[in-house]
C-alpha positions as CSV (number, residue, x, y, z in Angstrom):
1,X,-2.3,-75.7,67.5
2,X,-0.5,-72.5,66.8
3,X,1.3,-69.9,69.6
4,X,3.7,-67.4,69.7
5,X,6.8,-67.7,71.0
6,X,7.3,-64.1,71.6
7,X,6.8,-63.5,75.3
8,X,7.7,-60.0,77.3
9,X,10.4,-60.5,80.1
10,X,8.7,-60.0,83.1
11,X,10.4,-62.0,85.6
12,X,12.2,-58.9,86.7
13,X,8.9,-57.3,88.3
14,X,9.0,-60.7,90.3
15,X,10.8,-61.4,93.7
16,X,12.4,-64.8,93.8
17,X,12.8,-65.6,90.3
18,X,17.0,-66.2,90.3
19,X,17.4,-68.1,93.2
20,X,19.0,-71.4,93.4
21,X,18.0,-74.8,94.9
22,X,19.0,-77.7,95.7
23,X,18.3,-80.8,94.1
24,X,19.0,-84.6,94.5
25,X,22.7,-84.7,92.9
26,X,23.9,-82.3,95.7
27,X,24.1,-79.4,93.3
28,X,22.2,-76.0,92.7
29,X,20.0,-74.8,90.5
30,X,17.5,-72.4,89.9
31,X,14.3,-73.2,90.5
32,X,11.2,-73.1,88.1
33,X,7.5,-72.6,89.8
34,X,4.8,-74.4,88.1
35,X,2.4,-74.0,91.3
36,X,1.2,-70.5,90.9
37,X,-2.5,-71.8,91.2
38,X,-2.0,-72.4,95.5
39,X,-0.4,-69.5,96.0
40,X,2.1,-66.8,94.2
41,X,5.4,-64.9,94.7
42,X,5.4,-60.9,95.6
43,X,6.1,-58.7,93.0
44,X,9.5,-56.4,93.6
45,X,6.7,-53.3,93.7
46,X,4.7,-54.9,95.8
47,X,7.7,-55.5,98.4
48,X,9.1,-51.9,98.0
49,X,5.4,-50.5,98.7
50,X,5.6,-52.7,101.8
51,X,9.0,-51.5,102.8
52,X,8.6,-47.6,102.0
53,X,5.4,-47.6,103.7
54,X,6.6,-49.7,107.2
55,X,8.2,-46.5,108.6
56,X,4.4,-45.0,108.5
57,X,3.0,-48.0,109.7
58,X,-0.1,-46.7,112.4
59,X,-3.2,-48.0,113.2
60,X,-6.3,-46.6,111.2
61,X,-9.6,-44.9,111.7
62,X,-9.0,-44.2,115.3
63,X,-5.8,-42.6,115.7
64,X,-5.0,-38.7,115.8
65,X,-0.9,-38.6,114.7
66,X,0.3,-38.3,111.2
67,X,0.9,-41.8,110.7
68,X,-2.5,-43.1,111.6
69,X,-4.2,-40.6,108.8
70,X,-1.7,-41.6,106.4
71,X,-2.3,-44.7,106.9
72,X,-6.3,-44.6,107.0
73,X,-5.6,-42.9,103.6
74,X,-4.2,-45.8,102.1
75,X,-6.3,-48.0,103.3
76,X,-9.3,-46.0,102.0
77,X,-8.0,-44.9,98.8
78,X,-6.9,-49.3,97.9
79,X,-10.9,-50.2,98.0
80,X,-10.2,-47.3,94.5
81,X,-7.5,-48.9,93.4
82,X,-10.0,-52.4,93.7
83,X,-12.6,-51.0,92.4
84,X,-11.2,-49.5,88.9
85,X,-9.8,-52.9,88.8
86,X,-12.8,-55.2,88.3
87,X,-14.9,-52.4,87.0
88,X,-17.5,-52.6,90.1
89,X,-20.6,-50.6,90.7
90,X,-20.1,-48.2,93.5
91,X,-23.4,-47.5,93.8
92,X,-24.4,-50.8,94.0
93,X,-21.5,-52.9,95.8
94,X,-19.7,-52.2,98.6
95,X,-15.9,-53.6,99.2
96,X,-14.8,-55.8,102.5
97,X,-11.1,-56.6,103.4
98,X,-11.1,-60.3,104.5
99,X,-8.1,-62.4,105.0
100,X,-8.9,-64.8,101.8
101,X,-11.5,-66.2,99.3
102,X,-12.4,-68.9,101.4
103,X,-12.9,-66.0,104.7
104,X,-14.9,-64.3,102.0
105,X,-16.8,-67.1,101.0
106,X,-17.6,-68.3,104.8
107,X,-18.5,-64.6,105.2
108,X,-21.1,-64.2,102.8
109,X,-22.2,-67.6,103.9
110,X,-23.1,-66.4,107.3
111,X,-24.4,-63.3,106.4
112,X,-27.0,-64.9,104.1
113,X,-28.0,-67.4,106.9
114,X,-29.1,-64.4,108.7
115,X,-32.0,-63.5,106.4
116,X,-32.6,-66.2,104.5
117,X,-34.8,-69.3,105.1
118,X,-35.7,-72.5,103.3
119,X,-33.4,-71.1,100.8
120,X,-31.3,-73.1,98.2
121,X,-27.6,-72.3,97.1
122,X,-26.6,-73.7,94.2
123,X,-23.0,-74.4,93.6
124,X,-21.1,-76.8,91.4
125,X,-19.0,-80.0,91.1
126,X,-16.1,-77.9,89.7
127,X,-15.6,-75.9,92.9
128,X,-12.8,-76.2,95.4
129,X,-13.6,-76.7,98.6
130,X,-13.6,-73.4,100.2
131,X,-16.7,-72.7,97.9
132,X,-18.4,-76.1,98.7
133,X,-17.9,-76.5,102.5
134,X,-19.0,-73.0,103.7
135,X,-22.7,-73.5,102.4
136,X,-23.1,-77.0,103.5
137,X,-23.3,-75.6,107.0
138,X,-26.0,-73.3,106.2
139,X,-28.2,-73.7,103.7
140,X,-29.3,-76.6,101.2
141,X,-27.3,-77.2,98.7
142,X,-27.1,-78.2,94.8
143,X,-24.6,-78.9,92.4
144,X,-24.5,-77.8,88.9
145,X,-22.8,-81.1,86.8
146,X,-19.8,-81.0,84.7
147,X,-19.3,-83.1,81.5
148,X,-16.8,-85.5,81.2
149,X,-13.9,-82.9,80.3
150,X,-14.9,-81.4,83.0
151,X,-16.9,-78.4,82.0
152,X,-20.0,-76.5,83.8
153,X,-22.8,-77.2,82.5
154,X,-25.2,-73.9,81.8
155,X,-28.1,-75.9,80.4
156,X,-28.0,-77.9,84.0
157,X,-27.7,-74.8,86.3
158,X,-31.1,-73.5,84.0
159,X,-32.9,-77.4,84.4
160,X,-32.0,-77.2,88.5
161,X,-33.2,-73.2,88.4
162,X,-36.2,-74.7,87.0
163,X,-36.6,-77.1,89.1
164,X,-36.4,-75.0,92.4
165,X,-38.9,-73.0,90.9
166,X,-37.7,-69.5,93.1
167,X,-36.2,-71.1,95.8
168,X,-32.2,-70.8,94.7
169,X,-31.1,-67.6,96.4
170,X,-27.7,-67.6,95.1
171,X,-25.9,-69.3,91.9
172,X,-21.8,-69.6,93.8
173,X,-19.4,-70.9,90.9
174,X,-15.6,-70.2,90.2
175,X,-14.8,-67.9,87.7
176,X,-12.0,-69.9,86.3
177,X,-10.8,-73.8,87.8
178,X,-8.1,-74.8,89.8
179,X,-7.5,-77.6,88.4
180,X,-8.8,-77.8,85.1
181,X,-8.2,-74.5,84.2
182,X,-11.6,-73.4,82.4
183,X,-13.1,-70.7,82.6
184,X,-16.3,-69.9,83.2
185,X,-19.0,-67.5,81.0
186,X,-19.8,-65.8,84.5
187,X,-21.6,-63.1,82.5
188,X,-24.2,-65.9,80.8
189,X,-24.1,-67.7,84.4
190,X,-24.9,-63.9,85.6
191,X,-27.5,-63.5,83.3
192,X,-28.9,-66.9,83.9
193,X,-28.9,-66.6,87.6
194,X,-31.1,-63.6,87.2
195,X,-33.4,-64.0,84.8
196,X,-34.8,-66.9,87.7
197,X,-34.4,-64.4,90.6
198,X,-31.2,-65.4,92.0
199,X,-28.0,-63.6,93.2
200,X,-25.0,-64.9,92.0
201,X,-21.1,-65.5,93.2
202,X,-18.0,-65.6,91.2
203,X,-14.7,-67.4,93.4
204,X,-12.4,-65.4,91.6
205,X,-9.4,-66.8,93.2
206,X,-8.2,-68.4,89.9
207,X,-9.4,-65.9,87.6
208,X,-8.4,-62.1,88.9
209,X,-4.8,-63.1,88.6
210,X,-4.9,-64.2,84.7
211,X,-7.8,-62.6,83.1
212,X,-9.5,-58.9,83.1
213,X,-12.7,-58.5,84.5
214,X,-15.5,-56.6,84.5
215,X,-18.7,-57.0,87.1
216,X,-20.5,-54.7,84.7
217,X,-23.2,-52.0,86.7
218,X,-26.4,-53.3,88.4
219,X,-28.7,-52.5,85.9
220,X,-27.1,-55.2,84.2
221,X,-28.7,-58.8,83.6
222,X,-24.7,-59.7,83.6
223,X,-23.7,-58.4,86.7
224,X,-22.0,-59.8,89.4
225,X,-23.2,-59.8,92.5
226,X,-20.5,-61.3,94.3
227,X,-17.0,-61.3,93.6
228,X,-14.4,-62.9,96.2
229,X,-10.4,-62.8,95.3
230,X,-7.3,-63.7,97.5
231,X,-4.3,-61.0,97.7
232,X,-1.6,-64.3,97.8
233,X,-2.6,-65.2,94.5
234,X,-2.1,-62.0,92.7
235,X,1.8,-61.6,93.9
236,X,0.8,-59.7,97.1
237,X,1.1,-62.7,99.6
238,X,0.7,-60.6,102.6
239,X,-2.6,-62.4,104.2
240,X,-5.6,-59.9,102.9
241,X,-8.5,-60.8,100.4
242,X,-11.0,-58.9,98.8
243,X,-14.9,-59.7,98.5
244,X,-17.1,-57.4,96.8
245,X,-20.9,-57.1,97.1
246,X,-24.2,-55.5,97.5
247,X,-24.4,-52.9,99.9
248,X,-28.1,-53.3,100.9
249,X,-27.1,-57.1,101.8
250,X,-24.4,-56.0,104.3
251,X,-25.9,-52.9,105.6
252,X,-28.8,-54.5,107.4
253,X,-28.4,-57.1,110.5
254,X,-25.9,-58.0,112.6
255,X,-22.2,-58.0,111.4
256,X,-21.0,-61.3,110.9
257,X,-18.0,-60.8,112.9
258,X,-18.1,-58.4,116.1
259,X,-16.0,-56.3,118.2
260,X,-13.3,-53.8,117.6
261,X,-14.0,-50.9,114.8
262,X,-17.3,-53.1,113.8
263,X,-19.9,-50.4,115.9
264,X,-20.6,-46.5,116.6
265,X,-22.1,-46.6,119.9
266,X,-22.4,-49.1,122.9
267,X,-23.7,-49.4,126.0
268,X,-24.4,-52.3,128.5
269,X,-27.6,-53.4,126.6
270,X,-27.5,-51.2,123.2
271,X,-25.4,-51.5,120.4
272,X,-25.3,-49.2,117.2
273,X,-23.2,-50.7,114.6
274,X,-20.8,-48.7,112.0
275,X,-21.7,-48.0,108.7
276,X,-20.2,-50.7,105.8
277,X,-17.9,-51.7,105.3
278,X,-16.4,-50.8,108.5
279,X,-19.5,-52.8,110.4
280,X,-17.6,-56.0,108.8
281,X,-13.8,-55.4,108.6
282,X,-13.8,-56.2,112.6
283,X,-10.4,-56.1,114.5
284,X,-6.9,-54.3,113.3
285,X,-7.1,-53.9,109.9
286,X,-4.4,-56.2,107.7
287,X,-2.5,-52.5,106.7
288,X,0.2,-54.6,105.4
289,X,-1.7,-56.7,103.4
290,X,-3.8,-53.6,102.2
291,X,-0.3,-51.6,101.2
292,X,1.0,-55.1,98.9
293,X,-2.3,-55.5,97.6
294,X,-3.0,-52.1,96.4
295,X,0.8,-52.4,94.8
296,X,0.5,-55.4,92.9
297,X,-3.0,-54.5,91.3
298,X,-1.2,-51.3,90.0
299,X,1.5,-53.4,88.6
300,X,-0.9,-55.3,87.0
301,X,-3.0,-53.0,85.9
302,X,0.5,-51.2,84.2
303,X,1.8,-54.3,82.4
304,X,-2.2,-54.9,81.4
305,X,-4.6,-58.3,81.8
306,X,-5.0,-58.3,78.6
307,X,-1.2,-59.1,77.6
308,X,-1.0,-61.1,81.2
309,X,-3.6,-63.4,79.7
310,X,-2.3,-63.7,76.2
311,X,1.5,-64.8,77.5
312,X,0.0,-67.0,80.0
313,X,-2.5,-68.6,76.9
314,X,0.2,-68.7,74.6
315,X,3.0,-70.4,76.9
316,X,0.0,-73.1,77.7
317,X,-0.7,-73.9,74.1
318,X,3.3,-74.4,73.9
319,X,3.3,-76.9,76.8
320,X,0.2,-78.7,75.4
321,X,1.6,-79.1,72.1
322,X,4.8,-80.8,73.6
323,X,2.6,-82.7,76.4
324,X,0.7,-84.4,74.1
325,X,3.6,-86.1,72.0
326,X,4.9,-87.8,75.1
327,X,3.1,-91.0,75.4
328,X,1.6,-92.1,78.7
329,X,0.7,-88.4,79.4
330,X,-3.1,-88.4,80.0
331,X,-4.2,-84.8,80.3
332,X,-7.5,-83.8,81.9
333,X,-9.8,-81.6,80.4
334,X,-9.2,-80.0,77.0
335,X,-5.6,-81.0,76.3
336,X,-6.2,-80.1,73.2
337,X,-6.5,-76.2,72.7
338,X,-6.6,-73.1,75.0
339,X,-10.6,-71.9,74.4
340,X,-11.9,-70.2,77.5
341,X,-9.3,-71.2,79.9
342,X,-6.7,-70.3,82.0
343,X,-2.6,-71.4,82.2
344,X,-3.1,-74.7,84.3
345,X,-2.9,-78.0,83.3
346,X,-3.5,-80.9,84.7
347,X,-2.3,-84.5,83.9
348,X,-0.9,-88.3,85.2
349,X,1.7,-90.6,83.8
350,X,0.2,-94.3,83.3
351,X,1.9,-96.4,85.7
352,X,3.0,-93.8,88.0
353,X,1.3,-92.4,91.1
354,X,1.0,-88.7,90.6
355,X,3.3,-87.9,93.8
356,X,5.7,-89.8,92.6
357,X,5.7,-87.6,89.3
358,X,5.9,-84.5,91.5
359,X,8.8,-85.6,93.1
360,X,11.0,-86.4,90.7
361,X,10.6,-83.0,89.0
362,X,11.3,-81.0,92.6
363,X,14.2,-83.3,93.4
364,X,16.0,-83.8,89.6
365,X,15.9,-80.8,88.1
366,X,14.0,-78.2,91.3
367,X,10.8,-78.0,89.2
368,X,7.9,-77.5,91.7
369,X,3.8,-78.8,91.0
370,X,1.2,-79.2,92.9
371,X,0.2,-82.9,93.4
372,X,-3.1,-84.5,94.5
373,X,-6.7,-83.2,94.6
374,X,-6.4,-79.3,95.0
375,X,-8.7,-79.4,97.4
376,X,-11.2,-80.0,94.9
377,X,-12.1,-84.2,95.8
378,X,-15.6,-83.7,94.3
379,X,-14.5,-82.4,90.5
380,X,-11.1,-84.7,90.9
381,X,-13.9,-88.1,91.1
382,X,-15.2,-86.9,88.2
383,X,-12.8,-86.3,86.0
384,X,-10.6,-89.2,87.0
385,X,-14.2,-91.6,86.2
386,X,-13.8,-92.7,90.2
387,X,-16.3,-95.4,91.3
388,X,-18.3,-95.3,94.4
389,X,-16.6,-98.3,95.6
390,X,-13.0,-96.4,94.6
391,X,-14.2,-93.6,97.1
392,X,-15.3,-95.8,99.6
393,X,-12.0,-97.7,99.7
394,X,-10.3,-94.1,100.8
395,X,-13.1,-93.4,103.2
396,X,-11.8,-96.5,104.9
397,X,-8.8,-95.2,104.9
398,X,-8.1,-91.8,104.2
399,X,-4.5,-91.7,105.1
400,X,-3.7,-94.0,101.9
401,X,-2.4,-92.8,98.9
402,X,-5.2,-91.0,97.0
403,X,-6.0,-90.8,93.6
404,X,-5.1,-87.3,92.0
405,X,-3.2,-85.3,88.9
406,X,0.1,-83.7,88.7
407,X,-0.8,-79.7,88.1
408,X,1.3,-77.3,86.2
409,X,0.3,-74.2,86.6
410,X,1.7,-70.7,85.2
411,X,2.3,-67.2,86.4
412,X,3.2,-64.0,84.2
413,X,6.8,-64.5,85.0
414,X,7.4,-68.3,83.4
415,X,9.1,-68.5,80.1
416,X,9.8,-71.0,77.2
417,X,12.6,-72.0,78.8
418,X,11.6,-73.4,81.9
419,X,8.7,-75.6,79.7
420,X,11.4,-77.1,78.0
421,X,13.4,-78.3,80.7
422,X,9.9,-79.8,82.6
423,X,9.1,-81.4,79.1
424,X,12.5,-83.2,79.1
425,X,12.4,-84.4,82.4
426,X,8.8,-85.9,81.6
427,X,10.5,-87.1,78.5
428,X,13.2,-88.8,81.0
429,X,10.7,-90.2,83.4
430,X,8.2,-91.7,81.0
431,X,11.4,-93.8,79.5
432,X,13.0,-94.8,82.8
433,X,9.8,-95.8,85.0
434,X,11.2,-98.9,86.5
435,X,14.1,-97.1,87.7
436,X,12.1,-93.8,89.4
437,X,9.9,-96.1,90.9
438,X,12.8,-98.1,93.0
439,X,14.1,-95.0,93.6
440,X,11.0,-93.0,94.8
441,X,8.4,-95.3,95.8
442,X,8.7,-95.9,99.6
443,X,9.3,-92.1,100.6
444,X,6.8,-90.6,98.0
445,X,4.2,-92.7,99.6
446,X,4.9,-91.6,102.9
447,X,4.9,-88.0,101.6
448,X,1.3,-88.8,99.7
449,X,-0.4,-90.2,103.0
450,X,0.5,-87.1,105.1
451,X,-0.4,-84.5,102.0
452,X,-3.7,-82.5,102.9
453,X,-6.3,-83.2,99.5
């Protein structure tokens, strides 16, 4: 395993990164986030877009002063900004504020209900939830399988396209895992999807904020279709979310949310609704969210994808070549190399419940993980080789302890450093088990049963 311990200092385009903590021993000290996968800090542009703009603040679209054209131009002109950054077809796709990936996800979900019948959608048993749940409601519904590191399986999404025979609608996978950290071909998928006469989605919640992108134009046998991204995990956490996709899909019907800014002309028994993507962005528009997330893809776009994903790669290869020489580490997926993945990592130590683990590295040394299932129970059975009678046992009772992983996961701003001080405490814990689990067993349990998997 080879990587580079070069890495650009970036944690100064990053709000957050010097503040102090405290941990167990009653003292401070500054705290290192490994759990940029749930959700990510603001960059410092994105916060001085949000506070140079607030003075302007107005509604949009329907106002007459200044501020409300001001800001109806920068709302406008950030669907650009989106657009340049993933490389989308104008022509083709059209671009809807939501609040999240998983609002975009349920969106889509309705919207499709509306026209299509005895339809399949075929997901996958990588996906987190919010790209599981919303199709179960509507539609029948497939899984493409994983192998038992946990990667999608192309040659089974072709055998279950086969085997509907023109009745999957839409192929709906991640473009990169939340907790395994692979990514996916989407442009093979793509191709696949189509070749059998489907549409297909990319959940690019992990994926936007580590890796370029390109949906690549319609005439493409490679392009996306669907592309849904969250705002709070690309450093703008100011509750907006992006999904892109064909315009001849949303123009049609019905919006799938009504009321305020969604229609052109009403009457007591007529309605005429807007054009898209206005027909759909229904309410007060999320300005604020619009202004940070329209910041923080410039930012990125500045500093480049490209050398975003290289540090990010290059920092995981270091962690996995330290992980891997501390014994009881069991590391899920590829613990080996970094091909086609992103900077998570997931992994237990034997003998110790995985909440525990996450404990001890908030409370020793301020070192914060996500613990559990990642809202991902489906993939987490899988890789962790759960029987049916394990599963049942927490259907019984689901507010026991589950099963799970600890998750690291990285964000441009980590460094070196911060890996070394998470390897020693792992060092520290894997030699000292008896003692951390007198000293954390009865409240980390307590903690586990109330966590929401």
């Amino acid at each position: 395993m080879h990587y580079c311990s070069y890495q650009p200092n970036y944690k100064h385009l990053v709000v957050g990164t010097d503040v102090s903590i405290p941990i167990i021993n009653g003292k401070y000290t500054k705290e290192i986030n490994f759990d940029n996968a749930a959700t990510t800090p603001p960059l410092t542009s994105v916060m001085n877009a949000i506070n140079d703009f607030a003075p302007w603040y107005s509604s949009i679209h329907r106002g007459t002063g200044y501020k409300s054209h001001l800001s109806s131009e920068i709302y406008d002109a950030t669907r650009k900004t989106v657009s340049h950054f993933v490389n989308m077809d104008n022509d083709y796709s059209t671009i809807i504020f939501v609040k999240n990936t998983t609002d975009a996800i349920n969106k889509v979900s309705t919207k499709l209900s509306q026209t299509i019948s005895n339809g399949v959608i075929l997901s996958s048993f990588m996906e987190h939830h919010s790209n599981d749940l919303p199709w179960r409601k509507n539609f029948q519904i497939d899984y493409i399988n994983v192998n038992d590191k946990g990667n999608l399986s192309i040659k089974d999404c072709e055998q279950k396209l086969k085997k509907y025979n023109g009745r999957i609608r839409l192929v709906t996978i991640s473009g990169a895992s939340n907790v395994t950290g692979y990514k996916t071909d989407i442009h093979d998928f793509a191709k696949l999807a189509h070749k059998y006469g489907a549409k297909i989605l990319i959940d690019g919640a992990q994926l936007i904020p580590h890796s370029p992108i390109d949906m690549k134009p319609d005439y493409s046998s490679e392009h996306i279709d669907y592309l849904a991204f969250s705002g709070h995990k690309i450093y703008a956490p100011f509750g907006t979310g992006v999904l892109i996709g064909p315009k001849n899909v949303f123009k049609h019907g019905n919006p799938t949310q009504s009321g305020g800014g969604t229609v052109k002309i009403v009457t007591p028994n007529y309605v005429m609704w807007d054009d898209i993507p206005y027909k759909e962005e229904a309410g007060t528009p999320n300005i604020m969210g619009i202004v940070a997330l329209n910041a923080a893809l410039k930012t990125l776009n500045e500093i480049g994808m490209d050398n975003i994903e290289k540090m990010e790669i290059n920092l995981t290869e270091y962690t996995l070549s330290r992980l891997n020489r501390i014994k009881d580490v069991v590391i899920y997926g590829n613990g080996k190399d970094c091909s086609n993945r992103i900077g998570i990592i997931t992994f237990n130590i034997k003998g110790l419940h995985h909440s525990i683990v996450a404990n001890i590295l908030s409370k020793e040394t301020g070192i914060s993980v996500r613990s559990g299932c990642f809202c991902a129970q489906p993939y987490i059975q899988k890789l962790l080789h759960l029987k049916k009678t394990d599963i049942d046992i927490h259907k019984n009772n689901p507010n026991s302890p589950h099963p799970g992983m600890v998750r690291v996961s990285f964000g441009l701003y980590n460094d070196y450093s911060e890996v070394d001080t998470f390897i020693d405490i792992l060092n520290k814990i894997v030699n000292n088990k008896s003692y951390y689990i007198r000293k954390y067993s009865s409240k980390d349990f307590e903690i586990a049963s109330s966590t929401r998997y």
